[in-house]
C-alpha positions in Angstrom: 0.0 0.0 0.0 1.7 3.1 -0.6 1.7 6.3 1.4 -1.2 9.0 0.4 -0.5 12.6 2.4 -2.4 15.8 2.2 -0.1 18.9 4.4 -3.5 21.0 5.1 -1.5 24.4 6.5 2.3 25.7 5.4 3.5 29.0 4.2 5.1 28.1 0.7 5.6 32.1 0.0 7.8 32.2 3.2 11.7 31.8 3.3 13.6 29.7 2.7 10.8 27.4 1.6 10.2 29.9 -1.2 13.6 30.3 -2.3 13.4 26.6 -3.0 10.0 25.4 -4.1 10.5 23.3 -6.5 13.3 21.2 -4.6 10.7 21.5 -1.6 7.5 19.8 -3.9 9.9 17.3 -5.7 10.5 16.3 -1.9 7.1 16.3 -0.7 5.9 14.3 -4.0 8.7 12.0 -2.8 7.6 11.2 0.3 3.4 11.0 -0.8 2.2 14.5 -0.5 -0.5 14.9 -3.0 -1.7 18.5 -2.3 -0.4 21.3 -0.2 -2.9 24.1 1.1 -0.6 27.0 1.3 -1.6 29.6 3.7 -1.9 33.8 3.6 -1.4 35.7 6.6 -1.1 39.3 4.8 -2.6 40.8 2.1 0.5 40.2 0.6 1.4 36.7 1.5 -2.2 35.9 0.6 -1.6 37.2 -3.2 1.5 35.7 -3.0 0.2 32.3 -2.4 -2.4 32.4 -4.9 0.0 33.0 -7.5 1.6 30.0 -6.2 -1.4 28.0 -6.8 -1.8 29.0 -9.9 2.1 27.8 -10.9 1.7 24.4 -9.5 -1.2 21.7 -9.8 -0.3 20.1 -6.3 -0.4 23.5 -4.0 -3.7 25.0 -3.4 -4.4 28.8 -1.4 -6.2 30.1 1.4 -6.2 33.9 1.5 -6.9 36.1 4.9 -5.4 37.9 7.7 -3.7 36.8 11.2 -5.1 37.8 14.1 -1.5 39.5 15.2 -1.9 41.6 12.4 -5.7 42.5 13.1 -4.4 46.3 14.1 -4.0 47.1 10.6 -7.0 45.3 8.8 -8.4 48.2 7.1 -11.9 47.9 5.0 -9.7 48.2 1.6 -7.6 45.1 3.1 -10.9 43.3 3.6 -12.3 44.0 0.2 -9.1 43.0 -1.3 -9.2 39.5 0.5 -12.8 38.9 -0.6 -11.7 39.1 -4.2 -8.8 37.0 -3.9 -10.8 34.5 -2.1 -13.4 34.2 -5.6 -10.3 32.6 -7.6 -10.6 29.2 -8.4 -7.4 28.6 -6.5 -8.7 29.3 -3.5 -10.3 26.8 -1.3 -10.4 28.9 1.8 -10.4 31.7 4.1 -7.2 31.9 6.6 -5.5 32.1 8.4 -7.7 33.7 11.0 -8.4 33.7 14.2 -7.8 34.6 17.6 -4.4 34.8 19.7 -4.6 36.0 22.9 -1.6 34.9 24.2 1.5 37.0 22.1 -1.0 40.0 22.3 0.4 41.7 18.9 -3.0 43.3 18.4 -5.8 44.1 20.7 -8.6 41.3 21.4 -11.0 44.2 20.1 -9.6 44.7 16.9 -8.8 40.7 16.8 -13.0 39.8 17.3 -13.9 43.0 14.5 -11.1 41.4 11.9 -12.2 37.6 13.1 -16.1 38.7 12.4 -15.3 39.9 9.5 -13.9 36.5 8.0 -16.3 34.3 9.2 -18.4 36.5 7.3 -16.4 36.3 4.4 -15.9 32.7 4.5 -19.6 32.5 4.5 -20.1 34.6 1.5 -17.6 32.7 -0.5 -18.5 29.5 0.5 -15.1 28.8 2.0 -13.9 26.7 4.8 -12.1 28.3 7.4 -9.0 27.6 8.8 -8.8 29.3 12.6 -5.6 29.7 14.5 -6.5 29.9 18.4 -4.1 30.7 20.9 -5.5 31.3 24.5 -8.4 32.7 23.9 -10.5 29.2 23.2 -14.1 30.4 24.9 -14.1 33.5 23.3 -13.6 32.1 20.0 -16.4 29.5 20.8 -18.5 32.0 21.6 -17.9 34.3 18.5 -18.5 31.2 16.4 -21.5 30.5 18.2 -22.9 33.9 17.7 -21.4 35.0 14.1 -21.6 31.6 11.5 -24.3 29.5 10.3 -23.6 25.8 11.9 -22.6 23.2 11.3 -19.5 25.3 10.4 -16.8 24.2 7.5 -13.2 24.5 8.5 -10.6 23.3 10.7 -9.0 24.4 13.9 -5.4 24.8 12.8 -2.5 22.8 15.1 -4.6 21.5 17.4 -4.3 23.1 21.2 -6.3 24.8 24.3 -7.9 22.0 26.7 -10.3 19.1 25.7 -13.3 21.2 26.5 -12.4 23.5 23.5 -11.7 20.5 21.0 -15.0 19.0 22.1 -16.7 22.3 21.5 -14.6 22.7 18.1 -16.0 19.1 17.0 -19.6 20.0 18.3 -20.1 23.1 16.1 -18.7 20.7 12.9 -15.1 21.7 12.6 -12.1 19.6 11.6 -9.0 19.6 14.2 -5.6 19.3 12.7 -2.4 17.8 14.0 1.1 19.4 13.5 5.1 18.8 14.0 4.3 19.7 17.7 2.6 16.6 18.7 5.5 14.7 17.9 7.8 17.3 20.7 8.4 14.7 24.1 6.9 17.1 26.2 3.6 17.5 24.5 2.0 14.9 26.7 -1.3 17.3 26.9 -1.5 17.8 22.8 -1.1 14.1 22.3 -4.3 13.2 24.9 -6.4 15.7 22.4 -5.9 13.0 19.5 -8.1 10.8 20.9 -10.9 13.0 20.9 -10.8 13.3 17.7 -13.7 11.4 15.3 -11.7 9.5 12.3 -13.8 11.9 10.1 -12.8 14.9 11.4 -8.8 14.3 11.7 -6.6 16.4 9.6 -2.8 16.6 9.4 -0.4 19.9 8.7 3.2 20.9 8.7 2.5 24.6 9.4 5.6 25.0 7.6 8.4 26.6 7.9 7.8 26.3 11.3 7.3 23.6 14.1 9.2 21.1 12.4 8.5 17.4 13.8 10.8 16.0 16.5 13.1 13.7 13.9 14.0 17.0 12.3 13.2 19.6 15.4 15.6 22.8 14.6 15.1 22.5 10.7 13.2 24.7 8.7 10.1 22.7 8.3 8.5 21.4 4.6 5.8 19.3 3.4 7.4 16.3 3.4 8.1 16.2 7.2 4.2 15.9 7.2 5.3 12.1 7.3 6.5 12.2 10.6 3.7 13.5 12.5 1.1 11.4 10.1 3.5 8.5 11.7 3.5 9.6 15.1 -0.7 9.7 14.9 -1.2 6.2 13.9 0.9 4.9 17.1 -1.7 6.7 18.8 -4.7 5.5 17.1 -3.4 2.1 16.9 -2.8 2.0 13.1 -0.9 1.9 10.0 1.0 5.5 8.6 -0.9 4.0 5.0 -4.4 3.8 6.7 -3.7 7.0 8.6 -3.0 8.6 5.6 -5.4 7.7 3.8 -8.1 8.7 6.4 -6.8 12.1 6.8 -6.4 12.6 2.7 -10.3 11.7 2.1 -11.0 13.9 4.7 -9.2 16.9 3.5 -10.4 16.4 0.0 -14.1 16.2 1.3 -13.6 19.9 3.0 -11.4 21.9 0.4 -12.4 19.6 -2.8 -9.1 18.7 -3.9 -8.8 16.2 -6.5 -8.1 12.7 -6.4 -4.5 11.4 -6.4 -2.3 13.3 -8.5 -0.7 10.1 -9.8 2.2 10.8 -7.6 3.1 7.4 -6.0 6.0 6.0 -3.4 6.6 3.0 -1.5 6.5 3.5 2.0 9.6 1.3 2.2 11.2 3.5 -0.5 10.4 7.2 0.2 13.0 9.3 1.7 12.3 12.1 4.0 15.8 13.8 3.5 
């Protein structure tokens, strides 16, 4: 059975992943990466990645605005966003969200710029993908209040305490694993996995950062998406193969991603390196 991966969150437009792109996909296509969803987190980054998408078949955009830069949204930002987010390329809206804990903008201007996007997404008919950093009842509560349920999106490497991944699952969100749960210390992140419902479990690199313990102090990439899909299925009791699979129907059920690219690798055979 060969190895099927879908990294659902990285920052291709970021160095020195950027610098190196097509190394970085002829490595992730080695090691059974069909699609990459590439991330915005700017205006800029977000046009950026879009053009990205349009360049390569296997990398896919998501266009918005992170919360630490929710001081500057302007309604000229927002308007810009919401036409980037009607190309085809575009399969969502994020990154967005709430953070709370690195307090780079104001929890204020964080909910107005958050509201907006979930309105957005809605328009559009996007999923959402939500960063959430310390601030997991308010963000509850927002979604609760702003978006029409049962909500399309993912909470983005998985956090906060089980109470806020059960409440993430109950208003119909996917929750997605990063590099992190791999770390030896992340006893707390690892108990979260098995909240999850096979048919809500996603996997990301959130590269360039976070990289997974086998290659911790490396810029991250795609293909280390391997690792953590690896360190999931000793979890769940399973295969890597079956793992992967799982979380690659999944994905392409939320953004619409094709089926296989024809890109293929024997487990036994791919290199990570």
């Amino acid at each position: 059975m060969t190895l099927e991966l879908i990294d659902t969150h990285c920052h291709l437009d970021l160095e020195p992943l950027s610098g190196a792109l097509e190394a970085v996909l002829s490595r992730a296509h080695a090691a059974g990466v069909q699609h990459c969803l590439s991330i915005g987190t700017t205006v800029a980054s977000s046009q950026a990645t879009v053009a990205l998408a349009h360049r390569y078949a296997s990398v896919h955009a998501a266009v918005g605005i992170h919360p630490h830069e929710a001081d500057s949204v302007t309604d000229e930002m927002l308007r810009t966003t919401e036409r980037l987010a009607a190309d085809p390329a575009v399969v969502a809206v994020g990154e967005v969200g709430l953070d709370y804990y690195r307090q780079h903008a104001s929890p204020d201007n964080q909910v107005l710029a958050f509201r907006a996007f979930i309105h957005l997404a809605q328009r559009t008919n996007r999923p959402m993908l939500i960063h959430c950093r310390q601030a997991y009842d308010p963000l509850l509560i927002l979604l609760r209040q702003e978006a029409r349920l049962p909500l399309r999106g993912l909470i983005h490497c998985a956090s906060g305490p089980p109470a806020f991944i059960q409440g993430a699952l109950e208003l119909g969100l996917h929750i997605s694993f990063a590099g992190n749960v791999t770390f030896p210390n992340a006893h707390a992140l690892r108990e979260l996995v098995a909240l999850v419902p096979d048919e809500r479990l996603l996997l990301e690199t959130d590269a360039p950062f976070l990289a997974p313990q086998p290659v911790r102090g490396q810029p991250n990439e795609p293909a280390y998406v391997a690792y953590t899909a690896a360190r999931l299925a000793e979890l769940r009791d399973t295969t890597v193969e079956l793992l992967g699979a799982l979380t690659s129907r999944n994905a392409r059920r939320l953004f619409g991603f094709p089926e296989s690219a024809g890109v293929t690798n024997s487990t036994s055979g791919a290199s990570l390196r």
